[in-house]
C-alpha positions as CSV (number, residue, x, y, z in Angstrom):
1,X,96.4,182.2,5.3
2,X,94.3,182.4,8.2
3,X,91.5,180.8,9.6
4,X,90.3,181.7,12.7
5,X,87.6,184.0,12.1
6,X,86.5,182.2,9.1
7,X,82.6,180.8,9.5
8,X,82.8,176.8,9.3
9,X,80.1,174.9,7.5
10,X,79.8,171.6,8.2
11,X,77.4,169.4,5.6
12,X,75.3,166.9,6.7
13,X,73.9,164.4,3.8
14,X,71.2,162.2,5.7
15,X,69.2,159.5,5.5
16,X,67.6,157.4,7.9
17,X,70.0,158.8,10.6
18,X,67.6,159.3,13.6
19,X,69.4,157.1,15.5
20,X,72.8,159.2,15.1
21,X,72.6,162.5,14.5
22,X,71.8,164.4,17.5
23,X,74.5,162.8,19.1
24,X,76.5,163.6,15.9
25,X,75.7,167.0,15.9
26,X,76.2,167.4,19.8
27,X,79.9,166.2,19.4
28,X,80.5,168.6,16.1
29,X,79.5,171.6,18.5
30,X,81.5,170.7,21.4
31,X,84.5,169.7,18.8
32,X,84.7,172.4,16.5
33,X,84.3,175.1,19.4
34,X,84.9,178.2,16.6
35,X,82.0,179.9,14.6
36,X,80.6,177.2,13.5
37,X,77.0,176.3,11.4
38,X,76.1,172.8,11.0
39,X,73.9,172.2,7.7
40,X,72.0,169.0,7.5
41,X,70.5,168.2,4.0
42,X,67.7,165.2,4.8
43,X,66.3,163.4,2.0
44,X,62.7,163.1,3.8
45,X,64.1,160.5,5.7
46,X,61.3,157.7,6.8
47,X,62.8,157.5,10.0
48,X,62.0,160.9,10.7
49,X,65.5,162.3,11.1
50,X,64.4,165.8,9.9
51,X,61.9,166.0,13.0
52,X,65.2,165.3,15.5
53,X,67.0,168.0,13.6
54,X,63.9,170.2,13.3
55,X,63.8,170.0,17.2
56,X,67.7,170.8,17.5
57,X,67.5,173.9,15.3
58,X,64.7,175.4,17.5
59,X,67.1,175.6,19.9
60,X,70.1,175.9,18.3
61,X,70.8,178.7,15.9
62,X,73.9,177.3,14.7
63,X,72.0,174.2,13.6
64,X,70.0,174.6,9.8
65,X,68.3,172.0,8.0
66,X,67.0,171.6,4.3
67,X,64.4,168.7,4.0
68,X,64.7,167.8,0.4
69,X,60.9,166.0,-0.6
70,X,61.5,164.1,-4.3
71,X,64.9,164.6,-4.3
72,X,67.3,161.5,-3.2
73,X,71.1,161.6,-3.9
74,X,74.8,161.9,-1.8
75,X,76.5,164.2,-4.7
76,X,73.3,166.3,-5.3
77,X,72.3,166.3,-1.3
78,X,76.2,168.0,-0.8
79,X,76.2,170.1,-3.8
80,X,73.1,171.9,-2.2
81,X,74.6,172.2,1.5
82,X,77.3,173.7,0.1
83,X,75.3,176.1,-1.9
84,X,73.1,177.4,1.0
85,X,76.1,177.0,3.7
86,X,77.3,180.5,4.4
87,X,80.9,179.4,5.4
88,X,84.4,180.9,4.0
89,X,85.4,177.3,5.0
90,X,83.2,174.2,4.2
91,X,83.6,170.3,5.3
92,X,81.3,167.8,4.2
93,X,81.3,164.0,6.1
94,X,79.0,160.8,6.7
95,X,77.3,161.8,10.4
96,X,77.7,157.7,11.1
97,X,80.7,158.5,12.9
98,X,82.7,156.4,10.4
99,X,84.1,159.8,9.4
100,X,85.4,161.3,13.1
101,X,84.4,165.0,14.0
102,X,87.9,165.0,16.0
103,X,89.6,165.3,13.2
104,X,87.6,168.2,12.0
105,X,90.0,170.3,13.6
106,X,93.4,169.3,12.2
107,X,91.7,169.6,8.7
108,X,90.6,173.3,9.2
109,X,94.3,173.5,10.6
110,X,95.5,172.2,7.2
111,X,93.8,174.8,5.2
112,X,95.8,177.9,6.5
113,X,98.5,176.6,4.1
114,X,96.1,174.2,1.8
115,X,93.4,174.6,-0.6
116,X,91.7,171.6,0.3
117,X,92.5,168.9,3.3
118,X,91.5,165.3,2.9
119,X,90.4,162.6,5.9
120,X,92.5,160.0,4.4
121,X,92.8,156.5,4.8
122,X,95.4,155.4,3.0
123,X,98.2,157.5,3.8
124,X,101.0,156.5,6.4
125,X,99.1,156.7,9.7
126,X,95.5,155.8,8.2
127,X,93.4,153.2,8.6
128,X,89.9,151.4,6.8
129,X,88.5,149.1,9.5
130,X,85.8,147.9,7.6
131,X,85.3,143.9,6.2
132,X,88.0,142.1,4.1
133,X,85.4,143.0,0.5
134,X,84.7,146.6,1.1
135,X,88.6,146.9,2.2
136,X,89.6,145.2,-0.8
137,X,87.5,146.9,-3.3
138,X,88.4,150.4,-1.9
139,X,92.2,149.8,-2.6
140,X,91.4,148.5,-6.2
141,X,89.4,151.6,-6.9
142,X,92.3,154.0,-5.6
143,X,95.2,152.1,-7.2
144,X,92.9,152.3,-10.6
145,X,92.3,155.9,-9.9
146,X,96.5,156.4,-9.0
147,X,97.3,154.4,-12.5
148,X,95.5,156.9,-14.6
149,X,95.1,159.7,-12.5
150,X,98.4,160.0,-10.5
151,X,99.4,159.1,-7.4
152,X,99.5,162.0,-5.4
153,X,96.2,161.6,-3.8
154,X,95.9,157.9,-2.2
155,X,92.2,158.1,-1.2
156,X,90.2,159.5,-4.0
157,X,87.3,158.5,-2.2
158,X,87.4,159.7,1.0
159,X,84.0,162.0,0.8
160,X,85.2,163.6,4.2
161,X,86.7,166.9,2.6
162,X,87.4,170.5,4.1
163,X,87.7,173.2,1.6
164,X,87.9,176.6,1.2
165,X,85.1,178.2,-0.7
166,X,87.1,180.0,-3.0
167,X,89.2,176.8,-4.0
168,X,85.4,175.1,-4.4
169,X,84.2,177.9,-6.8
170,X,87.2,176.9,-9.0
171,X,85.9,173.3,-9.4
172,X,83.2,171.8,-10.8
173,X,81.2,169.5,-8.8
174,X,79.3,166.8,-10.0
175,X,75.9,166.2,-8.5
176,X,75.5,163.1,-10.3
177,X,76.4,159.8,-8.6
178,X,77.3,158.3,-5.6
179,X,81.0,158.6,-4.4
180,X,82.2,159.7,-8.3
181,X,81.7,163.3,-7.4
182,X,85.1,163.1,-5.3
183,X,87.2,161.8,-7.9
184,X,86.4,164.2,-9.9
185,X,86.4,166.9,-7.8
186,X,90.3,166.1,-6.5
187,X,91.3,165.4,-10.3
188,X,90.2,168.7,-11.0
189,X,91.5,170.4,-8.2
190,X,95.1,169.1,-9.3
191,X,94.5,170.0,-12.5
192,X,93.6,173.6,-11.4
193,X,96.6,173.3,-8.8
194,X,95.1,173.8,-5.9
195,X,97.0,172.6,-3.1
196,X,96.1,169.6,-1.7
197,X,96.5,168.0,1.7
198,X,95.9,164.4,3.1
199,X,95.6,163.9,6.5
200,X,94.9,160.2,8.0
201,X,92.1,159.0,9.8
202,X,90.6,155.2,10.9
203,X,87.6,154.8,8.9
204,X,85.2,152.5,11.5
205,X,82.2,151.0,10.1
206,X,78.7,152.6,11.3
207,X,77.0,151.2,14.3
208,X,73.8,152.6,14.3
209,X,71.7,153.9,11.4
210,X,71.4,152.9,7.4
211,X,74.5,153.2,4.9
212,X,74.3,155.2,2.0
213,X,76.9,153.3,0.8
214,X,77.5,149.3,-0.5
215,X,75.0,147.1,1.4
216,X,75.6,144.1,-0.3
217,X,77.9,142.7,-2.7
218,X,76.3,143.3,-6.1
219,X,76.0,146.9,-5.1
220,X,79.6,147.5,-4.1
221,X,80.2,146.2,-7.6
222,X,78.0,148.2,-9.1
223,X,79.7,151.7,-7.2
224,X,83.2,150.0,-7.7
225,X,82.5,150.4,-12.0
226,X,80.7,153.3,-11.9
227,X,83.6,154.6,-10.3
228,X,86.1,153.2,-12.5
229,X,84.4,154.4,-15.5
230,X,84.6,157.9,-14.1
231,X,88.5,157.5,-13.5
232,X,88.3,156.7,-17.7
233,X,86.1,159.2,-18.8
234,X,88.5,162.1,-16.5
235,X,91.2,160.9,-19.3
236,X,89.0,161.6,-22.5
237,X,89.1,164.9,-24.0
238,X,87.3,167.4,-21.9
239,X,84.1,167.5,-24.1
240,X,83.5,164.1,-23.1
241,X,83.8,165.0,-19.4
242,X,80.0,165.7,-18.2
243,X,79.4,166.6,-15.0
């Protein structure tokens, strides 16, 4: 399968991103370098990171943004990227740089013979550089999720993801959640057989900007079971699998 000619959409979820994303977005462009949209889906961020990205799509065609007022979610803020994104081929990523747009490249490589390409972490060659806890916790989580869902995909929560949009219209995704979209998503890609690929990165933490993720301890607890619970529930009959 080729790839070449295929329009890229890259997702954006923000929040409170001001001070990263034009510099995020710069690098995407001059990364990428193929026909390329970049679709950033703000959650009315307070910072007022819509307003930098309003500015950059005056400018720049390739650049769209969706301001979502009342609305607040990662799953649901993707889910709705990917429905107005126009690509054949679609990545989704944190814009913290945690998740590198170097690698962008190698993933939309992997797709001419995959259905979906994973950023991943725990494969030979990857990395998580974040603290000891969050470190910890992540490995738990993806040994639980190997256990019961199998092992051939070592970072079910990798939410860096580059897919073709047929592939996606196969699966359901989840807008419900935090990261439990992306186990589900890849358990149901494997059930469907799509092909799958992993390719490894060095997660860094963010430098600049406010995590959508853990930001203390009682909350990484709180993701780590909510995300456990969803490994259980992919292993009860399928009419006790909601979205």
């Amino acid at each position: 399968m080729q790839t070449d000619n295929s329009l890229i959409s890259v997702v954006l979820p923000t929040y409170n991103e001001r001070e990263n994303i034009e510099r995020f977005i710069t690098t995407i462009l001059e990364t990428v370098n193929r026909n390329v949209e970049i679709v950033v889906v703000d959650d009315d961020s307070p910072d007022g990171t819509w307003e930098v990205v309003e500015r950059i799509q005056a400018r720049n065609g390739n650049v769209r943004l969706m301001r979502r007022v009342g609305k607040r979610g990662l799953a649901s803020a993707i889910l709705d990227g990917i429905t107005w994104s126009k690509g054949e081929i679609v990545v989704w990523m944190d814009c913290d740089f945690s998740h590198p747009p170097s690698l962008i490249p190698e993933l939309i490589r992997a797709l001419e013979h995959y259905d979906i390409a994973l950023a991943s972490r725990y494969v030979r060659g990857g990395s998580d550089r974040r603290d000891f806890t969050r470190v910890l916790t992540s490995r738990l989580i993806n040994l639980f999720a190997g256990i019961f869902l199998g092992f051939s995909v070592k970072d079910y929560t990798t939410g860096f993801v580059a897919i073709r949009r047929g592939a996606f219209n196969k699966v359901r995704f989840s807008p419900k959640g935090h990261g439990e979209y992306c186990i589900k998503l890849l358990y149901r890609a494997k059930e469907k057989r799509l092909r799958l690929r992993e390719v490894p990165f060095s997660f860094c933490p963010r430098k600049a900007g406010e995590t959508k993720t853990a930001q203390n301890l009682t909350t990484l607890v709180k993701h780590g079971i909510a995300y456990c619970l969803t490994v259980l529930k992919l292993r009860l009959p399928r009419k006790a699998d909601p979205l």
